[in-house]
Structures are given as structure tokens and as C-alpha cells.
C-alpha positions as protocol buffer text, in pm:
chain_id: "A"
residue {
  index: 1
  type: UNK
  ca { x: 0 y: 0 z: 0 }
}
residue {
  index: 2
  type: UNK
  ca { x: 140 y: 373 z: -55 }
}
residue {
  index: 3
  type: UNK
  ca { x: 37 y: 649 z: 96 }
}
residue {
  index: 4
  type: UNK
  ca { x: 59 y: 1025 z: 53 }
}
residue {
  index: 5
  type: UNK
  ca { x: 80 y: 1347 z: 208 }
}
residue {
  index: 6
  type: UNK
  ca { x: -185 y: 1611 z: 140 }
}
residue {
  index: 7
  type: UNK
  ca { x: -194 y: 1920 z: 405 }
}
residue {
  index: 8
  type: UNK
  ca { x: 28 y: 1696 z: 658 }
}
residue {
  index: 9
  type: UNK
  ca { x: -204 y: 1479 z: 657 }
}
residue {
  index: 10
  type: UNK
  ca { x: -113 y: 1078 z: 599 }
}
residue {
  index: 11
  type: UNK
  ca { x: -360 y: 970 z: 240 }
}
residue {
  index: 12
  type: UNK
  ca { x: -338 y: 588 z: 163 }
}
residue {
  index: 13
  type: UNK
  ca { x: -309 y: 617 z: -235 }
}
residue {
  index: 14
  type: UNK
  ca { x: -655 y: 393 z: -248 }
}
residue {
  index: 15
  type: UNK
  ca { x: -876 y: 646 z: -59 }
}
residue {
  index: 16
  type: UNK
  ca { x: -739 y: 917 z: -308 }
}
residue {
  index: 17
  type: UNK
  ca { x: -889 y: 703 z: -605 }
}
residue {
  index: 18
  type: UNK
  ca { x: -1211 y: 644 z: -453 }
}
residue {
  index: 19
  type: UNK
  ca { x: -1299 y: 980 z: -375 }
}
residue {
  index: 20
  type: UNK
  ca { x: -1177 y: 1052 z: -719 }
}
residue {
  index: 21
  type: UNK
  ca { x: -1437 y: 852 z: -875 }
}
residue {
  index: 22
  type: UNK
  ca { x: -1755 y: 1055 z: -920 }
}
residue {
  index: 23
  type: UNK
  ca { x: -2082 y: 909 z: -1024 }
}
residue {
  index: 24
  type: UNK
  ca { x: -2251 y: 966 z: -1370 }
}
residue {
  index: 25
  type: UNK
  ca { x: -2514 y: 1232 z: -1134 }
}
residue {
  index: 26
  type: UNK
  ca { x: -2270 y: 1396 z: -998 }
}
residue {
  index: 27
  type: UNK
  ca { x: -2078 y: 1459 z: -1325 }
}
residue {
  index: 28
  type: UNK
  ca { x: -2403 y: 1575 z: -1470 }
}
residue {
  index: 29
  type: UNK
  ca { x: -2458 y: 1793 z: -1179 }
}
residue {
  index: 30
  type: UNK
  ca { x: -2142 y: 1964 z: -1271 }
}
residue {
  index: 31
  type: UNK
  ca { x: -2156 y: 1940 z: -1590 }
}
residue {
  index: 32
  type: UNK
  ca { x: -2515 y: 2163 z: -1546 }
}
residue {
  index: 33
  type: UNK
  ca { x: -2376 y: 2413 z: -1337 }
}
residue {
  index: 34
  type: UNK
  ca { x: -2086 y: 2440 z: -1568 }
}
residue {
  index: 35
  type: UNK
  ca { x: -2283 y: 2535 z: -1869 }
}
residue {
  index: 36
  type: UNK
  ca { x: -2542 y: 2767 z: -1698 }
}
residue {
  index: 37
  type: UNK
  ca { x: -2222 y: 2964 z: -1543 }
}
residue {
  index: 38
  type: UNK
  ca { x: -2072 y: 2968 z: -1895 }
}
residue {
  index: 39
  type: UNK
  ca { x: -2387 y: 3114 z: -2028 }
}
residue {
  index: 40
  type: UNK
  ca { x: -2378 y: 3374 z: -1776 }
}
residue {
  index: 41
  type: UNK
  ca { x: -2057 y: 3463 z: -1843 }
}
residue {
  index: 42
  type: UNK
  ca { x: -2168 y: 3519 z: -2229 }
}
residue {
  index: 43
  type: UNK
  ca { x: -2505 y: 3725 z: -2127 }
}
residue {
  index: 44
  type: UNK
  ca { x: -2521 y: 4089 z: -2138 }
}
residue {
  index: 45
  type: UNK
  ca { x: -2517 y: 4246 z: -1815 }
}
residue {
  index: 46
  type: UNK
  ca { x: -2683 y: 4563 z: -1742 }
}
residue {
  index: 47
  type: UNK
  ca { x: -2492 y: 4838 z: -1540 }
}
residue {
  index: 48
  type: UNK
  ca { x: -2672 y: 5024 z: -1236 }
}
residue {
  index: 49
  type: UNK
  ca { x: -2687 y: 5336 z: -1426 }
}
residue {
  index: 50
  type: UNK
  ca { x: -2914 y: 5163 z: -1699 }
}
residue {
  index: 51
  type: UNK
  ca { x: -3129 y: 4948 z: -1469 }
}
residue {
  index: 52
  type: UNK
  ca { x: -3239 y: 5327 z: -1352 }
}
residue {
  index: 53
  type: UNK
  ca { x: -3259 y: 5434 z: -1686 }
}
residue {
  index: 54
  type: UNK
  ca { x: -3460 y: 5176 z: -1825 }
}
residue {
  index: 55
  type: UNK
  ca { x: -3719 y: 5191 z: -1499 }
}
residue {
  index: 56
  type: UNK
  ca { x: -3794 y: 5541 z: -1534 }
}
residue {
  index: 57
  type: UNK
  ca { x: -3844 y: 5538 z: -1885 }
}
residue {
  index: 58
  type: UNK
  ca { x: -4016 y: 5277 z: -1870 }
}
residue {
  index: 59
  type: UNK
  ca { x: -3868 y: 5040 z: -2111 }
}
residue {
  index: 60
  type: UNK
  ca { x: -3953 y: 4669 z: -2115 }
}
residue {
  index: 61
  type: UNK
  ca { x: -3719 y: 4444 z: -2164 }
}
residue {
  index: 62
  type: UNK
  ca { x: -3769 y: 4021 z: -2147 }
}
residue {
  index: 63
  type: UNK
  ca { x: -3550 y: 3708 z: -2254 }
}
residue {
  index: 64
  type: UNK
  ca { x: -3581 y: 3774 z: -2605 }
}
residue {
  index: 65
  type: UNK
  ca { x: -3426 y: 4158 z: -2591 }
}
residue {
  index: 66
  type: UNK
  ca { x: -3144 y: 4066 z: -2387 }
}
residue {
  index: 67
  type: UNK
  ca { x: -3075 y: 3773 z: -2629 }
}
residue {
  index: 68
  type: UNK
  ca { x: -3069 y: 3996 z: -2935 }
}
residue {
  index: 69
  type: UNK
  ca { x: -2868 y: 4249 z: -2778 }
}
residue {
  index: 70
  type: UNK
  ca { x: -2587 y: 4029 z: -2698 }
}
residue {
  index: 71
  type: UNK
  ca { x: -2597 y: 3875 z: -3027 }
}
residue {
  index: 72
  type: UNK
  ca { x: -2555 y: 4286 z: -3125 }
}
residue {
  index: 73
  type: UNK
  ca { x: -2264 y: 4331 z: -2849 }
}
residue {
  index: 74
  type: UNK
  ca { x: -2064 y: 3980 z: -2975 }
}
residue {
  index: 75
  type: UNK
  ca { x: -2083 y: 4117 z: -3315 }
}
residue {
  index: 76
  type: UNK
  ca { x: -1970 y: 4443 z: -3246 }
}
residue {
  index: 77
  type: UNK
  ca { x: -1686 y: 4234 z: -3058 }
}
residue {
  index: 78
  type: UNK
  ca { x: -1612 y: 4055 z: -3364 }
}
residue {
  index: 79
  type: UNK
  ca { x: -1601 y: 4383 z: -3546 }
}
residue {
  index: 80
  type: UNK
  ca { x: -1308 y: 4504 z: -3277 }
}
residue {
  index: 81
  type: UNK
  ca { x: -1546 y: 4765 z: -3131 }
}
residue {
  index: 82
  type: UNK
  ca { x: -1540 y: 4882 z: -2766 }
}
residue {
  index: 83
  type: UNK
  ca { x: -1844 y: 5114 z: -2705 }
}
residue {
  index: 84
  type: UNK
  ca { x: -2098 y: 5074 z: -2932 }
}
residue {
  index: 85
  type: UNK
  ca { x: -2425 y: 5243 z: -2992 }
}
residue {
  index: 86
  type: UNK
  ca { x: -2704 y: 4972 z: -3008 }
}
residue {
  index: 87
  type: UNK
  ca { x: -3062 y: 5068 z: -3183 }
}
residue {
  index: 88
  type: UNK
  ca { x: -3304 y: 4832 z: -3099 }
}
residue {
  index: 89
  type: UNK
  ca { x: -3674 y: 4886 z: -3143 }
}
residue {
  index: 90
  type: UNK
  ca { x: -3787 y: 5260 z: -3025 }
}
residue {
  index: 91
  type: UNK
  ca { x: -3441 y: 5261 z: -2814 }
}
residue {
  index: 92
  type: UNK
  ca { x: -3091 y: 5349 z: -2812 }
}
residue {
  index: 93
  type: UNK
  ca { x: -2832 y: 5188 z: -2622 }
}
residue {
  index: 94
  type: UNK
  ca { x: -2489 y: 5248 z: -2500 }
}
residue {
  index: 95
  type: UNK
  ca { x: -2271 y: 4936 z: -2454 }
}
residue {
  index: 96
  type: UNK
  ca { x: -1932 y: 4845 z: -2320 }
}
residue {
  index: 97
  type: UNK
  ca { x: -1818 y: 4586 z: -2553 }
}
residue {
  index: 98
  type: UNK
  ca { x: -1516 y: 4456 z: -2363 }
}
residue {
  index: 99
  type: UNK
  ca { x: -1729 y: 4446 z: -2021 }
}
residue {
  index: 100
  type: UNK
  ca { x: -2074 y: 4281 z: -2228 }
}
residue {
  index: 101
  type: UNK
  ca { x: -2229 y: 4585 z: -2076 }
}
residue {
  index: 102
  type: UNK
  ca { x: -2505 y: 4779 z: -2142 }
}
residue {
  index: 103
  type: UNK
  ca { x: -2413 y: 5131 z: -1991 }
}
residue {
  index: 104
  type: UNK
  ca { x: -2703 y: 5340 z: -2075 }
}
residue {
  index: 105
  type: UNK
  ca { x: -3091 y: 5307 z: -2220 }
}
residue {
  index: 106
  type: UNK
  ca { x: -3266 y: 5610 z: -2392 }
}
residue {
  index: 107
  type: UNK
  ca { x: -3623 y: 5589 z: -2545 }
}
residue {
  index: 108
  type: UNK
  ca { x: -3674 y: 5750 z: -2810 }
}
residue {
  index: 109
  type: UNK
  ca { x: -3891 y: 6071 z: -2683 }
}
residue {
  index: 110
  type: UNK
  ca { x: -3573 y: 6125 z: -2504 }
}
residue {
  index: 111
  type: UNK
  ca { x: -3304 y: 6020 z: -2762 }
}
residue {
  index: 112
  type: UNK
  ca { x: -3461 y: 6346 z: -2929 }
}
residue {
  index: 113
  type: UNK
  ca { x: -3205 y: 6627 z: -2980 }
}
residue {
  index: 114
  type: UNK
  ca { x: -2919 y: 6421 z: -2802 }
}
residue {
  index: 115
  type: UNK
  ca { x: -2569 y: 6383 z: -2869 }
}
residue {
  index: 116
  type: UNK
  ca { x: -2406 y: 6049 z: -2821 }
}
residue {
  index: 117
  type: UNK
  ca { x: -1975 y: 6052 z: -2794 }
}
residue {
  index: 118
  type: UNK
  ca { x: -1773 y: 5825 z: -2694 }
}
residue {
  index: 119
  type: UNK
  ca { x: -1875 y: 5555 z: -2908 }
}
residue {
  index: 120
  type: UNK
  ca { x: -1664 y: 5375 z: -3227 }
}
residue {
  index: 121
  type: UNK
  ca { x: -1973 y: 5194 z: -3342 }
}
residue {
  index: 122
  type: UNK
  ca { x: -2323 y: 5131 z: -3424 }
}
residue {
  index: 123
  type: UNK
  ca { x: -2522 y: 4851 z: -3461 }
}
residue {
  index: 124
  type: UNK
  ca { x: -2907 y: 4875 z: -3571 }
}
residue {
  index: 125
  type: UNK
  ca { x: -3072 y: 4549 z: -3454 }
}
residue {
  index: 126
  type: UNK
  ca { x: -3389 y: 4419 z: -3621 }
}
């Protein structure tokens, strides 16, 4: 029998192996949380600052949205852009490309007369 040391502790090498083995449920389990963290990762998130925004103008926003936007923010990626204006339905967004973030939300009765800067891109999403 061998045995090893892990944090001073004594191991015999068989113990090691049989807590290695995981069962088909718990490598599912993982494998769930994995994925749903990975999608996460690859979702849009929306800043403070536009979570405000997008309450008191009351702009509505469900699954849907927030998938077409990030399909708008990975293809501005792909495009090398960093802060893009996205112009989605009656609505104009500001995103941070790098962060995946949306950084501001204007309807359009108050996109009226404005003056966006700070942005290397646009993307019109249908």
C-alpha cells in the first residue's frame, strides 16, 4: 500500500482514487452548473446606471431583448469595437463591448435632440 501526504495529513493512495471517482449524477450535476455559469458569463449584463434608466423610462425588456442584444454586443466584438451604440426597437443603447455591458438606455422621446460621444460603433438590430 502507498500512501501520501496532502496538508500533513497521511492519504493511503486507495482512498485518493475512490474519492476521485464521481458518479454519472454527480458529473451531470457539474456538468449543469458548468454550462449555466458559462452562459452567464456570455449574457449581457446591465450596469446600475441603466437598470435606472430603463425603470424610469419605462422600457420593457424580457428574454428575447437581452438575447438579441448580446448577439448585437458579440458582433460588435467581432467587429473590434469597444463602445458601441445599439438601436433596438424605439431605443438606443450604450454598450461596453469589452465588459458585455449595457451602460445606458434612452427611449426615443428622449433620444430626441441628443448627442451620443464616446462611441466607435453602431449597430441597428432588427
Amino acid at each position: 500500500m502507498s500512501f501520501r501526504i496532502i496538508n500533513g495529513k497521511i492519504v493511503p493512495v486507495e482512498a485518493l482514487q475512490e474519492k476521485k471517482s464521481t458518479s454519472p449524477v454527480e458529473k451531470e450535476n457539474f456538468n449543469k452548473v458548468f454550462e449555466t455559469e458559462l452562459e452567464k458569463e456570455n449574457q449581457v449584463k446591465i450596469s446600475k446606471h441603466a437598470m435606472e434608466r430603463i425603470k424610469t423610462r419605462n422600457i420593457e425588456l424580457d428574454g428575447k431583448d437581452l438575447k438579441k442584444l448580446t448577439d448585437a454586443i458579440d458582433k460588435a466584438d467581432s467587429k473590434g469595437a469597444r463602445e458601441s451604440l445599439l438601436l433596438y426597437k424605439d431605443v438606443a443603447f450604450i454598450a461596453s463591448i469589452r465588459n458585455k455591458t449595457i451602460i445606458t438606455a434612452v427611449d426615443g422621446q428622449n433620444a430626441k435632440d441628443n448627442i451620443f460621444t464616446n462611441i466607435d460603433s453602431a449597430v441597428i438590430i432588427s
